[in-house]
C-alpha positions in Angstrom: -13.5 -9.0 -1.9 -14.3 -8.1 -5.8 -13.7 -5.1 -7.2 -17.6 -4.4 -7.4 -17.3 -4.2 -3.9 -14.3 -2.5 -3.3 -16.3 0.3 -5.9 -19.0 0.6 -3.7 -16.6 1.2 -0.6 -14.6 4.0 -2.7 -17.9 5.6 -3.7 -19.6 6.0 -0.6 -15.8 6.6 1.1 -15.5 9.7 -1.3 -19.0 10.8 0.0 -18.8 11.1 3.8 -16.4 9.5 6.6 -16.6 6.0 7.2 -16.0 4.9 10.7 -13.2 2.2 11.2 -9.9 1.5 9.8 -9.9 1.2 5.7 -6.5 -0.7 4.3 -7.0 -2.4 0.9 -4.4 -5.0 -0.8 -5.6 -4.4 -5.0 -3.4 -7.2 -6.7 -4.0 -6.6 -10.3 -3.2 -3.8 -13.0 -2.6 -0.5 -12.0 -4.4 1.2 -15.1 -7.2 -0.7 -13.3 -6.8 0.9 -9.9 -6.7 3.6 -10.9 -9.9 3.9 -12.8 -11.6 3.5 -9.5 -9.7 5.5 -7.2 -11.0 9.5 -7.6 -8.0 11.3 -8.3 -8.6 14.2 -6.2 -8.5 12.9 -2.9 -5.9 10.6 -4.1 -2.2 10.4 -3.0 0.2 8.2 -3.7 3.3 7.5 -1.8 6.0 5.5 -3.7 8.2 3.5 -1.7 11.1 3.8 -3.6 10.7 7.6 -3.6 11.0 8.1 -0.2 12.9 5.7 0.7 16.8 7.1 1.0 19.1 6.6 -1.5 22.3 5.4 0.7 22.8 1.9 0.2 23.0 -0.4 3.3 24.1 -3.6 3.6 22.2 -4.6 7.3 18.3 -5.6 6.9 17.7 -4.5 9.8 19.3 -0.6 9.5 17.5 -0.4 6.3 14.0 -1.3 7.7 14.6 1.2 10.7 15.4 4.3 7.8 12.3 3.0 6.1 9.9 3.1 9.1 11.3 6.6 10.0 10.5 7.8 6.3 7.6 6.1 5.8 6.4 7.7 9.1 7.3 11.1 8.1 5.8 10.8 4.6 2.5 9.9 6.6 2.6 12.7 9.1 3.1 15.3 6.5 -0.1 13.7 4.3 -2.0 14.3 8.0 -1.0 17.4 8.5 -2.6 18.6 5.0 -5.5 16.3 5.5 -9.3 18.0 4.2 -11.7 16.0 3.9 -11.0 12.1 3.4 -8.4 10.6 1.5 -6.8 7.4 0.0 -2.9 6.8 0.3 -1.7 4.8 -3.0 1.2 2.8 -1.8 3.4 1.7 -4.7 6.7 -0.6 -4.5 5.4 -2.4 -2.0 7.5 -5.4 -2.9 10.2 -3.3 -0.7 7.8 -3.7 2.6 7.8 -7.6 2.2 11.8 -7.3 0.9 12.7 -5.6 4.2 9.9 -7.2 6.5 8.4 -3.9 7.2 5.6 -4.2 9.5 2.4 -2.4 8.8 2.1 -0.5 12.2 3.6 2.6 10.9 0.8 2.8 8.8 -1.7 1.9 11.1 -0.3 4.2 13.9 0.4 7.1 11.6 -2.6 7.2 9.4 -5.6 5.3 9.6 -9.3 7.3 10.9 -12.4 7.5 9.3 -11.3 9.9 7.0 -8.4 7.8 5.6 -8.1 5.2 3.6 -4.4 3.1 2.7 -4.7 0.8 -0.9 -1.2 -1.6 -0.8 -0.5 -2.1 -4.8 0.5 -5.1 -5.7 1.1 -4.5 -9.6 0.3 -8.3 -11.7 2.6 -6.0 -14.8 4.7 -8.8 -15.8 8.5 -7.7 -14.3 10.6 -7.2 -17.9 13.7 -6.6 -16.3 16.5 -9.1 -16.4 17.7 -9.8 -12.9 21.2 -11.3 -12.0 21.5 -15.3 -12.0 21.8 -15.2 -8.0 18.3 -13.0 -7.9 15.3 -15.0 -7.8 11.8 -13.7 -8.0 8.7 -15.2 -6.9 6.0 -13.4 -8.3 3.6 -14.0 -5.4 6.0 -13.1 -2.5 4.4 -9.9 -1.8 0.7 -11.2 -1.6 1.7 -13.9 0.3 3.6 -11.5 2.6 0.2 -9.0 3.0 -2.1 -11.8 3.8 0.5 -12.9 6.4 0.3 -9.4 8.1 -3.1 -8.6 7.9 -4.9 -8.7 11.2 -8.5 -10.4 11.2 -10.5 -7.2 10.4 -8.8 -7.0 6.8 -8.1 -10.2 6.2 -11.1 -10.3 3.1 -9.7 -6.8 1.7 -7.7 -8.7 -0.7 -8.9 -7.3 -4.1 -7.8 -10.0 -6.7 -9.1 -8.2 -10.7 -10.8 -11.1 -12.4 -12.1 -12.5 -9.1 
């Protein structure tokens, strides 16, 4: 999908209801996103936000504490729900860390008067990690277009492409 595209689908998404499930992947600059996304039927939900702060050492106890915060961060944003609206998803890197599953999502939020964008951010990571980190720089994508069903497997939005 190019960004023309995914401009036309935020457009006529800000209009009316569109009927199906809407979930975006935008793997470029966020400046960029964000010119396109309307601001005021935009929420963003940051990962690392919500996520709690009590450091686990078992994968698997630390992707069940996500999934129960993720879920109740998504309830809440349905419960206010007027009118349509997009859901921002920053830190995303922590879904594909923790192999989070995006069912929470699709159970929790998606109608026709929702839409989820997955930010993938392309800014260039300036932090200096320990010797024993290693960071691929495509990991999430790759991650996303594993766990994408069929219906969404084009709504990849690559800037440049």
């Amino acid at each position: 999908m190019t960004s023309g595209d995914f401009e036309n689908i935020i457009r006529r998404f800000q209009q009316r209801p569109i009927p199906g499930r809407k979930v975006y992947v935008w793997y470029a600059f966020k400046a960029k996103l964000l010119e396109y996304l309307p601001a005021n039927i935009t929420q963003e939900m940051d990962l690392v936000k919500i996520v709690s702060e009590d450091i686990e050492s078992d994968a698997d106890e630390i992707r069940k504490k996500m999934k129960r915060a993720i879920a109740s961060e998504l309830d809440k944003l349905i419960s206010q729900l007027i009118g349509q609206q997009i859901l921002l998803v920053s830190n995303t890197y922590l879904l594909a860390r923790y192999k989070v599953s995006l069912n929470v999502f699709y159970a929790n939020y998606l109608s026709d008067r929702t839409m989820i964008v997955f930010l993938i951010p392309k800014e260039k990571v300036e932090a200096k990690l320990p010797g024993y980190v290693t960071f691929t720089q495509d990991a999430t994508l790759k991650y996303f277009q594993k766990l994408f069903p069929d219906e969404h497997r084009d709504n990849i939005i690559k800037e440049g492409e």
